[in-house]
KEPA-983197 format. One record per residue (C-alpha): z, y, x; residue number from 1. Coordinates in nm, 4 decimals. Example, Ala and Ser with C-alpha at 12.3 -4.5 7.8 and 13.67 -1.06 7.14 Angstrom:
2
{{0.7800,-0.4500,1.2300},1},
{{0.7140,-0.1060,1.3670},2},
END
This chain:
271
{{10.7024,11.2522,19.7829},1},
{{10.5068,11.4822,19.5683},2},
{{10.2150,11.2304,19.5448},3},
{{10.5017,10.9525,19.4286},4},
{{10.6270,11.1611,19.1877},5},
{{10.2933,11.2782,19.0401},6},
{{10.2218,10.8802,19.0354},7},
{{10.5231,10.8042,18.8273},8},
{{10.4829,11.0815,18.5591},9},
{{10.1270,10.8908,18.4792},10},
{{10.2376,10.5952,18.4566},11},
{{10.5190,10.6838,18.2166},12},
{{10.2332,10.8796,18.0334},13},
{{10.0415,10.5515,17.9851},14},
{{10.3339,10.3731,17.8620},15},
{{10.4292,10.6053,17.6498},16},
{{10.0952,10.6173,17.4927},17},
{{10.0850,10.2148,17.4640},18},
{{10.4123,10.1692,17.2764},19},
{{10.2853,10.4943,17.0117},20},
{{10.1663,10.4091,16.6626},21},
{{9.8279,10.2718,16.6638},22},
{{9.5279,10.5096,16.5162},23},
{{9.4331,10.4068,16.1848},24},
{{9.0888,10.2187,16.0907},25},
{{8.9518,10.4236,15.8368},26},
{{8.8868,10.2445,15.5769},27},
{{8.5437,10.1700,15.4039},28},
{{8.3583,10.4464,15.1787},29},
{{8.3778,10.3173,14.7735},30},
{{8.1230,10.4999,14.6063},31},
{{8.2332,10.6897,14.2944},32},
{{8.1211,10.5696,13.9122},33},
{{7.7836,10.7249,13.8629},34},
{{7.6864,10.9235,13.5708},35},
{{7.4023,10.7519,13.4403},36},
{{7.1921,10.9233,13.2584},37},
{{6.8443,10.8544,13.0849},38},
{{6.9130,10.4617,13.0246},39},
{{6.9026,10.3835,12.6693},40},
{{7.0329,10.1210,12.4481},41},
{{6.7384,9.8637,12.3047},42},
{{6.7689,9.5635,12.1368},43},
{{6.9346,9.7154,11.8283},44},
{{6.9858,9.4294,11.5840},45},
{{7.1842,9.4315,11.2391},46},
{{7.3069,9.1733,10.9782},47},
{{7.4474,9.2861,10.6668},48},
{{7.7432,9.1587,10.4688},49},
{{7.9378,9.2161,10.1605},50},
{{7.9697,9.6417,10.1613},51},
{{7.8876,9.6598,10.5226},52},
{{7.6911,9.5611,10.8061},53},
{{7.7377,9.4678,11.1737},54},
{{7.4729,9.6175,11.4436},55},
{{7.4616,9.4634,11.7854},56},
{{7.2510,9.5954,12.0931},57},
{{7.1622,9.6144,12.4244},58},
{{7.3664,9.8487,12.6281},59},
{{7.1565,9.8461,12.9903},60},
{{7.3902,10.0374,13.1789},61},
{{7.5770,9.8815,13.5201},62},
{{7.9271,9.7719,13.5238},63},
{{8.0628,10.1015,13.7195},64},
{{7.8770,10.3026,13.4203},65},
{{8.0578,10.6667,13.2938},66},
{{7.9883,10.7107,12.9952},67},
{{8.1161,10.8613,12.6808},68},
{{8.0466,10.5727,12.4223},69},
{{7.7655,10.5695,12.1362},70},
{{7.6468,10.7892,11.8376},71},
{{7.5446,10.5859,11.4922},72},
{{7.3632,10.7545,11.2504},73},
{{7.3036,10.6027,10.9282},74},
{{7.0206,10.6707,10.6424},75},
{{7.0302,10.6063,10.2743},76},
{{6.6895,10.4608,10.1123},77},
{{6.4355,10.6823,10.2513},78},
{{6.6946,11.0220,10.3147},79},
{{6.7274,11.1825,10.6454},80},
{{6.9558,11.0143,10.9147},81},
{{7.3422,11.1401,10.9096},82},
{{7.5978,11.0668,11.2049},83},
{{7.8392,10.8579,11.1024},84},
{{8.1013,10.8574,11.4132},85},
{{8.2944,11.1549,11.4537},86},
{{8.3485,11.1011,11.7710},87},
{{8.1436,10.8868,12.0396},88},
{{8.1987,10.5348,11.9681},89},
{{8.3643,10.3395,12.2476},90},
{{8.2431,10.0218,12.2075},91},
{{8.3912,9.7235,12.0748},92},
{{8.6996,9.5361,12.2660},93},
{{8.5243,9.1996,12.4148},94},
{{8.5178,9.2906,12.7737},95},
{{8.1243,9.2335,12.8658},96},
{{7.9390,9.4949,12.8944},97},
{{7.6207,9.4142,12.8543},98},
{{7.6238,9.3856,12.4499},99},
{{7.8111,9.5774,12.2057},100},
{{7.8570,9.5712,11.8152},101},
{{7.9469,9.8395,11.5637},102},
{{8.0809,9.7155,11.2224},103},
{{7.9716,9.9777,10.9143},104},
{{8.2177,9.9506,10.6411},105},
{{8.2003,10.1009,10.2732},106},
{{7.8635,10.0633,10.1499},107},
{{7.7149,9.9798,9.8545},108},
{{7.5611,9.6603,9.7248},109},
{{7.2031,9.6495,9.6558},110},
{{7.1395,9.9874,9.8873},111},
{{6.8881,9.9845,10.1600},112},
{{7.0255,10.0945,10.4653},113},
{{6.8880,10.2366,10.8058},114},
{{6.9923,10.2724,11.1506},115},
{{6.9621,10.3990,11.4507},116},
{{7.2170,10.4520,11.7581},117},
{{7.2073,10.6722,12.0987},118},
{{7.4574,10.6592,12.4304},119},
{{7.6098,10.9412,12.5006},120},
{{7.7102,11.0954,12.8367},121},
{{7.9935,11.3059,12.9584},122},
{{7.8027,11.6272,12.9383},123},
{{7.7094,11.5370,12.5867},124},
{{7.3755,11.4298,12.6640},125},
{{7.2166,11.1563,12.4204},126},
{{6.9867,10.9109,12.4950},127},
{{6.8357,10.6707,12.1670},128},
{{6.7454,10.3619,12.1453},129},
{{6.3762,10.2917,12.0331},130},
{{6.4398,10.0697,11.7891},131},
{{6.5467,10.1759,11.4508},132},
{{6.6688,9.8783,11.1930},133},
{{6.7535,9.8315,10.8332},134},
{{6.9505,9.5915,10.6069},135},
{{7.0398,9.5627,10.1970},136},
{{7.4500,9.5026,10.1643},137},
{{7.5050,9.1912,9.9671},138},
{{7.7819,9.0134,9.8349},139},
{{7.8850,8.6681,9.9379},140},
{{8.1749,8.4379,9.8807},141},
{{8.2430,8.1119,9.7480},142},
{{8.2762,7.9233,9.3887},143},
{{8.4239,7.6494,9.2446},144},
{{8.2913,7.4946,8.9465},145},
{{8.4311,7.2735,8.6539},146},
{{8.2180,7.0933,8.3928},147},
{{8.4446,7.1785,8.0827},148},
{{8.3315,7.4216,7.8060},149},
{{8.7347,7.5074,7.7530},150},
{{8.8061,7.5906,8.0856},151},
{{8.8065,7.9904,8.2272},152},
{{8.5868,7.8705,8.5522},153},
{{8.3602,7.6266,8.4420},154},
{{8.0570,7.9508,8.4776},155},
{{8.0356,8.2207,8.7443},156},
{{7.8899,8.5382,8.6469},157},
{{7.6855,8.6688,8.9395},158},
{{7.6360,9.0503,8.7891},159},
{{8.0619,9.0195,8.7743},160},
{{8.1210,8.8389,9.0386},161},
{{8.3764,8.6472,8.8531},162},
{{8.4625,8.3063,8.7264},163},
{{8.3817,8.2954,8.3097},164},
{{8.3816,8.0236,8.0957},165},
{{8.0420,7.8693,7.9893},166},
{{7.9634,8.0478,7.6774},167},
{{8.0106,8.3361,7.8046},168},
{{7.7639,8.6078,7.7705},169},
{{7.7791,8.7295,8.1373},170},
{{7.7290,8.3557,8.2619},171},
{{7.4598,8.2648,8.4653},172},
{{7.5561,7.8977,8.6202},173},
{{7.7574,7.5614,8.5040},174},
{{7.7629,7.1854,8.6020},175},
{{7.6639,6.9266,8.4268},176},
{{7.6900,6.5626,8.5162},177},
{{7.3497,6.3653,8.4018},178},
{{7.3332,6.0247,8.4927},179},
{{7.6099,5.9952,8.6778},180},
{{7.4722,6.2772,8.9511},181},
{{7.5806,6.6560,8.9350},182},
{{7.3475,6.9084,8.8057},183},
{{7.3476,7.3392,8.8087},184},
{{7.2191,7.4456,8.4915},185},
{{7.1066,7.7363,8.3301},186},
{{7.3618,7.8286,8.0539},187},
{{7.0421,7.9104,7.8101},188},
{{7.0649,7.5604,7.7557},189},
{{7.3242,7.5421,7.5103},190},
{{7.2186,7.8401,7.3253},191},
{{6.9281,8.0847,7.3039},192},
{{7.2010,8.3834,7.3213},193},
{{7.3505,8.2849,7.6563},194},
{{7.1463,8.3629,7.9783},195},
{{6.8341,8.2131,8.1547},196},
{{6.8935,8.1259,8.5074},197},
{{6.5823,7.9774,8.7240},198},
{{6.6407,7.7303,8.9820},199},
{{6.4354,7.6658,9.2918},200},
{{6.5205,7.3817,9.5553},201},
{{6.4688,7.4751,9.9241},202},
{{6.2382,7.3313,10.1596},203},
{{6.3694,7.2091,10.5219},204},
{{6.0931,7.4656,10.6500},205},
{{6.2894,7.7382,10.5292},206},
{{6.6194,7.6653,10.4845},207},
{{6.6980,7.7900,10.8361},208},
{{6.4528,8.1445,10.7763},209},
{{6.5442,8.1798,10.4056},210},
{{6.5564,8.5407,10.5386},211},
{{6.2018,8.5587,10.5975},212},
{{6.0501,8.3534,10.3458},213},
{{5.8470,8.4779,10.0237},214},
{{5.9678,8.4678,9.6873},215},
{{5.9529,8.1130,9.4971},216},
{{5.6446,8.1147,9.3200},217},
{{5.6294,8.0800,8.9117},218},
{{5.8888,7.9376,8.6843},219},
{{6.2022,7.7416,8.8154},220},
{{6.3598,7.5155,8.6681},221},
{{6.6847,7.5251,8.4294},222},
{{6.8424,7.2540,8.5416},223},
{{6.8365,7.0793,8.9057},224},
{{7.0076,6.8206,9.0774},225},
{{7.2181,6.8740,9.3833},226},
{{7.4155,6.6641,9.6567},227},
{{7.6756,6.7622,9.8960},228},
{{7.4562,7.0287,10.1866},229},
{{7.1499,7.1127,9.9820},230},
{{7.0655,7.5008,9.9406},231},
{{6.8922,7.5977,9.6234},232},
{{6.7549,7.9731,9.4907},233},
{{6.8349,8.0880,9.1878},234},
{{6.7144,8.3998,8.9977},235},
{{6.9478,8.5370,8.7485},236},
{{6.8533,8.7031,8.4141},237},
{{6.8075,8.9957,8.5760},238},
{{6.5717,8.9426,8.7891},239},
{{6.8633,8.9581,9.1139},240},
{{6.8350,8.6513,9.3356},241},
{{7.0893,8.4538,9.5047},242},
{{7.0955,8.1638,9.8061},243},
{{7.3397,7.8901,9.7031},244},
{{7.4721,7.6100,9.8959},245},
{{7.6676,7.3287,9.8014},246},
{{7.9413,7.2461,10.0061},247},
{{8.1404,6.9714,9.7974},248},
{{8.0858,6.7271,9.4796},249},
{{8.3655,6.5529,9.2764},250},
{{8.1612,6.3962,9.0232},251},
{{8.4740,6.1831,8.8900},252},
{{8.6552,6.5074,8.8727},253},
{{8.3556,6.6796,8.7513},254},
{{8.3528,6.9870,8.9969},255},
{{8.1425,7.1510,9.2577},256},
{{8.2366,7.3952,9.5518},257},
{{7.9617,7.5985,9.6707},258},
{{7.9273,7.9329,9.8899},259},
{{7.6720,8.1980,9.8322},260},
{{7.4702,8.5008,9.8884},261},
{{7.3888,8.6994,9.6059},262},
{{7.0992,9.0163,9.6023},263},
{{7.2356,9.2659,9.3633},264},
{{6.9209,9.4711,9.4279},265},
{{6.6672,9.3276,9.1239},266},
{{6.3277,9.1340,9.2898},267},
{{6.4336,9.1831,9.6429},268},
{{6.4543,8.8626,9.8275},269},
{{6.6313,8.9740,10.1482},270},
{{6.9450,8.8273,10.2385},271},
END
């Protein structure tokens, strides 16, 4: 009897211990963000536009990075680097990664600029990128044309940056029509007063590195033809040049539209 009973009690042991909750699987170690440090940014890159400039680089850090964002520090001419984010920078919104751009607003025309950029880590460690870069902010933007003395924006006055008429002493560009084909000219041409403006037609070599190509050589010419996608130079009386494309021609109407960079800074031929 004693043996049945002891027989029963382990068996209802057993069952009791089948129909429990099961033991949990554990589940599988995820390893924590590491904080990188050491790894610096390269591939610093910038491109300047009107009052500002736009640097791009190369973050080289992995996806699970922890980090605190990026220090920019900007220098004036030849003056001694200044940071310029208050805070660490967090990076831009797209969602990869493995590039990211700073936009630098509020700077002056005709300045040369130089930068440089670090990461920075949680314990306020920096690490900087090799490469240091520089640009000249430059004004761009587009004109329209109209070949009539009487009208307010038949000249653009590069040093203004403003539409004038074509006798105007500030004007350093009008159309003509010759021949039945549109023409820039140099507004010197009607009188001696009015402003000398040298024009200089781009090759195919370097209309795609205009950046990097010398100066034009000698004395351009003050009056050129153009047609609808041709890029010219011109060097204003001042000695500031600007890269000029032409985007539309209404000879009939006797207007051009054209878009432009313009180098405020006098015999500098960076764009």
């Amino acid at each position: 009897m004693r043996h049945l009973l002891a027989a029963m009690s382990m068996l209802m042991t057993v069952a009791l211990i089948a129909c429990g909750p099961k033991p949990k699987t554990p589940s599988p170690a995820v390893e924590p963000p590491t904080a990188m440090t050491g790894v610096a940014p390269s591939h610093l890159t910038v491109t300047a536009s009107t009052s500002g400039a736009e640097l791009r680089w190369q973050t080289n850090q992995p996806a699970n990075r922890v980090l605190s964002g990026y220090n920019i520090y900007l220098a004036r001419e030849d003056g001694a680097f200044e940071k310029i984010t208050s805070s660490p920078y967090p990076g831009d919104l797209d969602p990869g990664y493995e590039f990211e751009t700073y936009r630098a607003t509020g700077l002056d025309n005709g300045v040369r600029y130089r930068f440089r950029i670090s990461i920075v880590y949680p314990n306020a460690a920096e690490s900087f990128c090799e490469d240091t870069v520089e640009t000249i902010p430059r004004p761009q933007g587009w004109i329209r044309l109209n070949s009539s003395f009487s009208k307010e924006d038949a000249g653009f006055s590069f040093a203004r940056l403003q539409a004038v008429s074509t006798d105007d002493l500030s004007n350093d560009i009008y159309l003509t029509v010759i021949d039945a084909k549109a023409h820039l000219a140099s507004p010197q041409r009607i009188d001696v007063v009015l402003r000398r403006t040298q024009f200089y037609p781009v090759s195919a070599q370097s209309a795609d590195n205009f950046d990097e190509s010398p100066p034009p050589i000698g004395d351009g010419k003050d009056v050129i033809p153009i047609r609808t996608g041709s890029r010219l130079y011109l060097k204003t009386q001042d000695g500031c040049y600007a890269l000029v494309q032409i985007d539309r021609i209404d000879v009939k109407g006797k207007s051009v539209e054209l878009s432009f960079v313009y180098q405020t800074r006098p015999n500098t031929f960076t764009f």
